[in-house]
N, C-alpha and C positions, 0 to 999 in steps of 0.2 A: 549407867543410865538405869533407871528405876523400871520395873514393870508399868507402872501406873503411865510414868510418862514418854515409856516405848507405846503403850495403846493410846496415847494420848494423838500422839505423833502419826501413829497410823491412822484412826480415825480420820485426822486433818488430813492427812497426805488420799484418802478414800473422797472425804469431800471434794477437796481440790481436783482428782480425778473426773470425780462424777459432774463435776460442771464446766470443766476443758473438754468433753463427751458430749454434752447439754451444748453447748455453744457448738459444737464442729457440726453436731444434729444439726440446730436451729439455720448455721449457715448452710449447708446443703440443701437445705428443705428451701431457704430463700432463692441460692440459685438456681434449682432447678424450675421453681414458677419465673424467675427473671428468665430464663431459658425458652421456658414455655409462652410467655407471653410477647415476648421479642418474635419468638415463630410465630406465631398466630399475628402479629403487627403483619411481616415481612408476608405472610398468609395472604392477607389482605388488601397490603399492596400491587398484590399481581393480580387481583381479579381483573375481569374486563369490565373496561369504563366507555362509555360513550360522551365523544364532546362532538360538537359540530364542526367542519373542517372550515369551512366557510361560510359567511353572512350566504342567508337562504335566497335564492333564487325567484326571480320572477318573471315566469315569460308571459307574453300576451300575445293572444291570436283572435282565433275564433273562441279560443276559451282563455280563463286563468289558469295558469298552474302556477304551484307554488314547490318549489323541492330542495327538499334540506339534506345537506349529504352528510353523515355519522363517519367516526371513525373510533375504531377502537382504538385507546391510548393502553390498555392494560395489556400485562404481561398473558394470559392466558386468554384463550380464545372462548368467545360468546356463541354460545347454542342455543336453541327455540327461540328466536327473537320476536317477538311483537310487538305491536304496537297499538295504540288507537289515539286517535287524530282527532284535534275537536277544533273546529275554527266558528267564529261567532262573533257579533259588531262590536266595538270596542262600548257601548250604549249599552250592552246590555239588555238589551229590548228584540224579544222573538225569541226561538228556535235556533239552535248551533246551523247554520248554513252550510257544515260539512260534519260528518260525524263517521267515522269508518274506522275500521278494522283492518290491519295486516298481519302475516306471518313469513318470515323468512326460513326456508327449511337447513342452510348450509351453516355450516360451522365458519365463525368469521373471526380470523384469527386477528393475531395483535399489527397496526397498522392498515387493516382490510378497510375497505371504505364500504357505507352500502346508504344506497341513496332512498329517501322518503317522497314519494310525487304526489301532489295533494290537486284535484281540480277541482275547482270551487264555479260553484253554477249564477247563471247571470241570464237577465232578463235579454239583454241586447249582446251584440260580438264586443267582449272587451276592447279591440282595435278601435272601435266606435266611441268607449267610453272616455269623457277627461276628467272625470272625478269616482272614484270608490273610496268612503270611508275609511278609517281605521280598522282594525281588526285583531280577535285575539287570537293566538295561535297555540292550541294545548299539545301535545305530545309524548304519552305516558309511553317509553320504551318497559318490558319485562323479556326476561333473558338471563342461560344459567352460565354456570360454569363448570364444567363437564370434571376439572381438577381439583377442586372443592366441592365439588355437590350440592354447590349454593344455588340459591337464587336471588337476582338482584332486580329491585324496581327503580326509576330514574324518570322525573317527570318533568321536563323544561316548558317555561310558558313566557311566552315570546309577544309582542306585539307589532303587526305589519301596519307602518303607515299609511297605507293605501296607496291612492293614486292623488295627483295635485295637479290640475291642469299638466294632466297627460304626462306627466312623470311619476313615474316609480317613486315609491318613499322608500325609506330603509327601513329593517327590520328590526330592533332591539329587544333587549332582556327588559320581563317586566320589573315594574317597582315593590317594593314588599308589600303599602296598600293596596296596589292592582290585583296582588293577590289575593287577597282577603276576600278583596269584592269577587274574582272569578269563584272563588272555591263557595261562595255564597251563592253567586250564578248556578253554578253545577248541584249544589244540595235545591236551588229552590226547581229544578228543571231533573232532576231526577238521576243525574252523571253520578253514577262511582266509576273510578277509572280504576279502580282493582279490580273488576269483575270483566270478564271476556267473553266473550259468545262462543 
């Protein structure tokens, strides 16, 4: 074999090298973002999440109350909880007839339940009453997670049917129009629900 085509040969046999190197690089560099990002998925599956354990409650007395009971479905447990509350006529006409503020100070781990009680004010003893409107029911929870160092916001907006000759209506999830119209409600009446007091 000739010089020329011994360097010929090594040349080739140096390329061939240098791009089975290039490619082992390139796969590694991909599995470790597949790695990375698979963790950060799984990351994120374990925050604490808030669903409502059951259709919200309504009792009637001398007052209304309304109480919605949370539970956490996530894997990690939710600290600084709050909340703030906005109830207002399904009309849209007036002033949120409830508007308040809470904070839970305990750590509320995965499965923990923690109950929302809202009392909504009325001219006369609701016992007395057979008809109250509709109603909407805002509920912006904020809350971290102590294992991520996140923070998470989650804003459910519900509509209570009222009262119908003297029966309770049920509660349901609003519609995607319904919403449009409250978050236009809230911008013309002054509500950001990221802001806390």
């Amino acid at each position: 074999m000739s010089k020329a085509s011994n360097h010929r040969l090594m040349k080739w046999s140096n390329i061939v090298a240098t791009l089975a190197t290039t490619v082992l690089a390139i796969t590694a560099l991909i599995t470790v973002y597949l790695t990375v990002a698979a963790w950060k998925v799984q990351q994120e599956t374990a925050r604490p999440y808030f669903v409502l354990k059951e259709s919200p409650q309504v009792v009637l007395g001398n007052e209304l109350n309304l109480e919605l009971k949370f539970n956490n479905v996530g894997v990690h447990p939710a600290v600084n909880l709050s909340s703030e509350t906005i109830v207002f006529e399904e009309s849209l006409a007036g002033e949120p007839i409830h508007h308040d503020e809470s904070a839970i100070v305990n750590e509320i781990p995965k499965d923990a339940l923690s109950s929302l009680v809202m009392t909504l004010p009325s001219e006369k003893p609701n016992n007395q009453q057979s008809d109250i409107t509709p109603h909407y029911v805002v509920v912006d929870l904020q809350y971290g997670d102590p294992i991520l160092n996140k923070s998470y916001n989650q804003t459910i907006y519900m509509k209570w049917n009222g009262i119908e000759k003297g029966k309770v209506q049920p509660t349901v999830h609003v519609r995607v129009d319904e919403k449009t119209r409250i978050l236009q409600y809230f911008q013309k009446h002054g509500i950001d629900l990221k802001e806390r007091s």
